[in-house]
C-alpha positions in Angstrom: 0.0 0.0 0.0 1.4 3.6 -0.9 0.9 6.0 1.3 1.1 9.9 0.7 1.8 11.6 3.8 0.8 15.6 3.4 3.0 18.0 5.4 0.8 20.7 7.7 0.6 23.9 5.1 2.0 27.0 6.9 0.4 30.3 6.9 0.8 33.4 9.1 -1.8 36.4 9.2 0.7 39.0 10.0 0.3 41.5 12.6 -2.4 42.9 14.5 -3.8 46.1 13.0 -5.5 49.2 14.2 -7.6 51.6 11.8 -10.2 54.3 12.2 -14.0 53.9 12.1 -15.1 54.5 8.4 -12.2 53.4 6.7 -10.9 50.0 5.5 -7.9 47.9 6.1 -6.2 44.9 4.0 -5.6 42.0 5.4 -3.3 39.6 3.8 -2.2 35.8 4.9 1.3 34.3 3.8 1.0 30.9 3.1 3.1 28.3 2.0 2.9 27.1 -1.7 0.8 23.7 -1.4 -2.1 25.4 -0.2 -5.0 25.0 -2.3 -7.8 26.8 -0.5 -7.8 29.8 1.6 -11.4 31.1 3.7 -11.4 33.4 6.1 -13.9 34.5 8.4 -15.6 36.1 9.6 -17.5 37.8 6.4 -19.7 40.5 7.5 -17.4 43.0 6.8 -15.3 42.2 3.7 -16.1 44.0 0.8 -12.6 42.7 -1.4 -11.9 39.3 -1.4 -8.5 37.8 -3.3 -6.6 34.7 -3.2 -4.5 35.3 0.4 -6.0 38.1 1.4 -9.1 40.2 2.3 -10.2 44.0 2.5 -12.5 44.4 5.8 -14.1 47.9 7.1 -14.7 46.8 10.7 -16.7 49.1 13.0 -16.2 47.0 16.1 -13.0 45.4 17.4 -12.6 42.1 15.3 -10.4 39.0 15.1 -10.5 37.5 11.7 -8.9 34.1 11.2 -8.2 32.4 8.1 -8.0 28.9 7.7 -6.1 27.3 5.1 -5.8 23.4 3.2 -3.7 21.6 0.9 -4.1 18.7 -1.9 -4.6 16.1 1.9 -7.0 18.1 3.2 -4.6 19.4 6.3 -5.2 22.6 7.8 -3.8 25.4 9.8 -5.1 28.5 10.5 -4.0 31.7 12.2 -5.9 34.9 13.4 -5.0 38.7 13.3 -6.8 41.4 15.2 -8.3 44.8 13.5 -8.4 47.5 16.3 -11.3 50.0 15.7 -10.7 53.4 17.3 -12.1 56.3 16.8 -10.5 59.9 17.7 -10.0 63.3 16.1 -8.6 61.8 12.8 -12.2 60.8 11.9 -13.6 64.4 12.5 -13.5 67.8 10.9 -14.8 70.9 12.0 -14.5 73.9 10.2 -12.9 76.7 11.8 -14.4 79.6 9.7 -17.9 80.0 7.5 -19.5 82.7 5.9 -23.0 82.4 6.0 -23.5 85.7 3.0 -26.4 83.1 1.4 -23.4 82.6 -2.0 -23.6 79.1 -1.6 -20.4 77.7 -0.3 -19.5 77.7 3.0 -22.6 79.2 4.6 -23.6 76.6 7.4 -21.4 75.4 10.1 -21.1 72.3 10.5 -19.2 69.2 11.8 -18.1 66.5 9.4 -16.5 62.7 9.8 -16.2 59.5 8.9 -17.3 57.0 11.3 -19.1 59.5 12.9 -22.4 58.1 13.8 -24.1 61.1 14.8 -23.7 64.1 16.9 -25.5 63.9 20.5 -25.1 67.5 20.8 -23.6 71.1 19.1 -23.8 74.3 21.1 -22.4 77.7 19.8 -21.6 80.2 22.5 -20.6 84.1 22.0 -17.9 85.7 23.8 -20.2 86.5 26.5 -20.6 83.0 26.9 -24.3 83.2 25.8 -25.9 79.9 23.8 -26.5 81.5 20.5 -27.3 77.7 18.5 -27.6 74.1 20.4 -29.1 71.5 18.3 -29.4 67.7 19.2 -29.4 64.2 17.7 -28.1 64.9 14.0 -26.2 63.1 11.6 -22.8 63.9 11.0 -21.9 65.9 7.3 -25.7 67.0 7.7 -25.6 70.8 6.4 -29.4 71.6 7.2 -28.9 70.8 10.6 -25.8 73.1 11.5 -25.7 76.9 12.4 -26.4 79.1 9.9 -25.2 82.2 11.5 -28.7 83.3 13.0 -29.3 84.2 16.6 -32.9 84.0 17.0 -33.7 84.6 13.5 -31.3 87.4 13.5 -28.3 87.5 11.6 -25.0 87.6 14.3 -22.1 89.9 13.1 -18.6 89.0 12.4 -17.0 87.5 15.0 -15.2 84.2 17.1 -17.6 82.1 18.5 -17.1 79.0 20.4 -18.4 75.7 19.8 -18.7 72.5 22.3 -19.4 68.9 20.2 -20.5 65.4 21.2 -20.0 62.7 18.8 -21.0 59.4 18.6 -18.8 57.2 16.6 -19.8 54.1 14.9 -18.1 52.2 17.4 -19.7 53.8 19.8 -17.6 55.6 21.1 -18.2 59.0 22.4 -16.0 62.1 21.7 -15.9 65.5 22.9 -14.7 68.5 21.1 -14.1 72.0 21.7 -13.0 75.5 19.8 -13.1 78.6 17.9 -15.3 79.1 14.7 -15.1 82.7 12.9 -18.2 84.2 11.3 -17.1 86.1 8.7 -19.9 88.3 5.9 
């Protein structure tokens, strides 16, 4: 009787990685060259799949393993982590408008990926008077910033301040704080 005796394939998934909310990571596997099939797992979040590796655009924490056989039907597998953080690199808030009704530029308002929604937005004067506070909106939503109006009224040229709460899609919350200019 001949027997074929299969060696265990190798295969490594590389190194943990760590991304922001929103965007997208590759993750690739080396293997070793009998390996005939390659799956990894979980799918939920891959939106590019090739040979060794995967594309993934996780919004929570994940650990991804991929598996892999050869011609005998061995296997191995090996797992990699994707880190999902969310901080100021996933936000932008403009720090001047011009709300002159031309079109461009005339609401303030914050902007992000992975930015779920914003809990809350509050615009203060130098006085330290609320002038705009709006509530539970979604993030790069221009009709539900500031438009420069104080009780209907447009506010002159000046610094205000502004005090954000953000929700990432990770949950996450994140507080922000600063200086917006009005300008006409």
């Amino acid at each position: 009787v001949n027997l074929t005796v299969y060696p265990i394939p190798l295969v490594n998934a590389e190194l943990d990685k760590t991304i922001n909310v929103g965007n997208s990571v590759d993750l690739q596997a080396v293997v070793s060259d009998d390996v005939t099939a390659i799956n990894w797992s979980p799918t939920g979040d891959v939106f590019r799949n090739t040979r060794e590796g995967i594309t993934v655009k996780p919004t929570q924490n994940t650990e991804y393993t991929v598996e892999v056989k050869n011609a005998g039907g061995c296997a191995a597998r090996d797992m990699v982590n994707v880190f999902v953080i969310c901080n100021g690199n996933n936000v932008f808030v403009p720090n001047l408008f011009s709300p002159n009704d031309d079109g461009a530029n005339d609401i303030f308002y914050p902007r992000g990926t992975g930015v779920f929604k914003i809990k809350t937005m509050r615009i203060f004067n130098r006085w330290g008077e609320a002038v705009f506070e709006k509530s539970s909106f979604n993030s790069n939503d221009a009709g539900a910033g500031w438009d420069g109006k104080y009780k209907g009224t447009k506010l002159n040229a000046d610094v205000y301040v502004y005090v954000l709460e953000l929700i990432c899609d990770n949950n996450s919350v994140l507080s922000f704080k600063g200086n917006v200019t009005l300008i006409r």
